[in-house]
C-alpha positions in Angstrom: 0.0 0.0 0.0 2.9 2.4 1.0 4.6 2.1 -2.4 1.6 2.8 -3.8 1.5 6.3 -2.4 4.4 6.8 -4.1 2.6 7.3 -7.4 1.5 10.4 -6.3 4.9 11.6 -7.8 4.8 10.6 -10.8 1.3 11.7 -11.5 2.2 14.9 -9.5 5.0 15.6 -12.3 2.2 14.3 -15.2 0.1 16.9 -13.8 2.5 19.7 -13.6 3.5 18.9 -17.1 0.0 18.5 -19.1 -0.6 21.8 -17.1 1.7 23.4 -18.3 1.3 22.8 -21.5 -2.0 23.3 -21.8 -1.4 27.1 -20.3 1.2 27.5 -22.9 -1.2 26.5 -25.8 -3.9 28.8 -25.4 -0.8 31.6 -24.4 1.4 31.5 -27.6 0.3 30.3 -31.5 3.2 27.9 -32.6 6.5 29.8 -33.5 5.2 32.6 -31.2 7.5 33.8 -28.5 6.9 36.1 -25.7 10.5 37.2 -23.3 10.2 36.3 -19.8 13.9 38.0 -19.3 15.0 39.6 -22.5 18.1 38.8 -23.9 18.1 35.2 -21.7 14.6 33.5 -21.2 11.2 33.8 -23.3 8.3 31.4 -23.8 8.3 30.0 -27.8 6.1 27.7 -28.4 7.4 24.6 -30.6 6.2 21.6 -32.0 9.2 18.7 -31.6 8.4 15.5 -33.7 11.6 14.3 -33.6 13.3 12.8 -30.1 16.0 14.6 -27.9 16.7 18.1 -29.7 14.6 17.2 -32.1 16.6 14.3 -33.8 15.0 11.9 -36.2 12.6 14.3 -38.0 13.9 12.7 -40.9 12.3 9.5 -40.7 8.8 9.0 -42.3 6.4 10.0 -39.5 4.8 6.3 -38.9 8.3 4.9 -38.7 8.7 7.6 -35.7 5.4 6.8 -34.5 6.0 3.0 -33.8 9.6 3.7 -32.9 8.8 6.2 -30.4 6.2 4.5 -28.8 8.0 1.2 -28.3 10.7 2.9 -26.7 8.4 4.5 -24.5 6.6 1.5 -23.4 9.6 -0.1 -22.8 11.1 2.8 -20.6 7.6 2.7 -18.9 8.0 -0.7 -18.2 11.5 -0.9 -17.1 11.3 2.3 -14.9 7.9 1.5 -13.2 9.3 -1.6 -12.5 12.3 -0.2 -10.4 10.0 3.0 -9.1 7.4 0.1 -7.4 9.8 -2.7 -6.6 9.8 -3.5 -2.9 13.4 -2.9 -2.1 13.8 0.5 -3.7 15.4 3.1 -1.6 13.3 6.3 -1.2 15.8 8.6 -3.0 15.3 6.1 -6.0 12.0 6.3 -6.1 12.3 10.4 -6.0 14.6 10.0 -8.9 12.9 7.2 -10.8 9.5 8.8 -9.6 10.8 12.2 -11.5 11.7 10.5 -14.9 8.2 8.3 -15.2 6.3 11.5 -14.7 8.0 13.1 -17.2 8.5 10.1 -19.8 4.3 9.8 -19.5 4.3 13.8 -19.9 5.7 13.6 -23.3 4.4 9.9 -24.4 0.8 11.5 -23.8 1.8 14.6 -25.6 3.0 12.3 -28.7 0.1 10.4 -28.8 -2.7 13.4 -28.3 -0.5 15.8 -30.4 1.7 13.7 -32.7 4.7 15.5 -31.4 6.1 17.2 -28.1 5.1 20.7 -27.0 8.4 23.0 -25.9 8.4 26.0 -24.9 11.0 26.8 -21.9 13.3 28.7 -24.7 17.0 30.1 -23.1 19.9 32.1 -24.9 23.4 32.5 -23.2 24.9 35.2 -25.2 25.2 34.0 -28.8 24.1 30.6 -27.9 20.5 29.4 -28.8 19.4 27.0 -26.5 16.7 23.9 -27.7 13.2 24.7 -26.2 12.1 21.9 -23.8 9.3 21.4 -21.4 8.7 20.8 -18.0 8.8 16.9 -18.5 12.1 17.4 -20.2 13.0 19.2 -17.3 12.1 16.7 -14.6 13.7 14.0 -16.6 17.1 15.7 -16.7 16.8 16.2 -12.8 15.7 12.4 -12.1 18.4 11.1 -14.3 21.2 13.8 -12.7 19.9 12.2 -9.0 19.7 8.7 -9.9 23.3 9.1 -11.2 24.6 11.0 -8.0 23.0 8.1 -5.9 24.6 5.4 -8.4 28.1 7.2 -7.6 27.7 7.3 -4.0 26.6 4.0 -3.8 30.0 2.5 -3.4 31.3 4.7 -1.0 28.3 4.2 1.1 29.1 0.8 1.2 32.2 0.7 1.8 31.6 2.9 4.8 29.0 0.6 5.8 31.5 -2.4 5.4 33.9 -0.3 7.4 32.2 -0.2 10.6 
């Protein structure tokens, strides 16, 4: 029942997410951008059909279709396997909890839109940052904590071991 209440998070981040982009659709018309911080942050509205950065546009769009959804069904899988397994340390489950919300953020925004709605746009300077989302966002955090843990997990251990 307890890991069950962990699901909250993941839907919490799903929430956030759709939200999100619903608020952003009925701000902006696609293309349009509007500067949060000019010269550094604005809202642009995109369309991405293609994965991270917008890669594979290239390929025909059922090919993408079928790919992208089997690779998200798997990463479902896998992930909501670790996120609910019995064992799974709470800082995990943060982490893992992060990425399923925001893999099911952009999976549903595939399948109701045909392609991913970005709109978090940043320039440093010269440098044009790619527009992401807030699913994109807690992905990149959940992955960056998972990671951290992952590195610390040895040490932890061998501290353990140690006393």
């Amino acid at each position: 029942m307890r890991r069950l209440l962990w699901l909250f998070l993941p839907a919490g981040v799903l929430a956030m997410d759709m939200g999100s982009k619903a608020w952003i659709l009925n701000l902006l018309a696609e293309e349009e951008s509007k500067p949060v911080i000019k010269g550094f942050f604005y809202l642009t509205l995109g369309f991405n059909r293609g994965a991270i950065f917008g890669s594979l546009t290239w390929l025909p769009p059922t090919v993408r279709s079928i790919l992208f959804a089997a690779a998200g069904l798997t990463a479902l899988a896998l992930i909501g396997r670790m996120f609910l397994e019995k064992g799974t340390a709470p800082w995990d489950r943060v982490a893992l909890g992060f990425i399923l919300g925001g893999i099911l953020g952009n999976s549903l925004d595939r399948y109701l839109r045909g392609a991913v709605v970005d709109f978090l746009d940043f320039v440093f300077g010269t440098w044009h940052y790619w527009a992401f989302n807030l699913a994109d966002s807690f992905i990149l955090v959940g992955v960056v904590l998972y990671g951290l843990r992952m590195l610390m997990a040895p040490k932890i251990e061998s501290q353990i071991k140690e006393n």
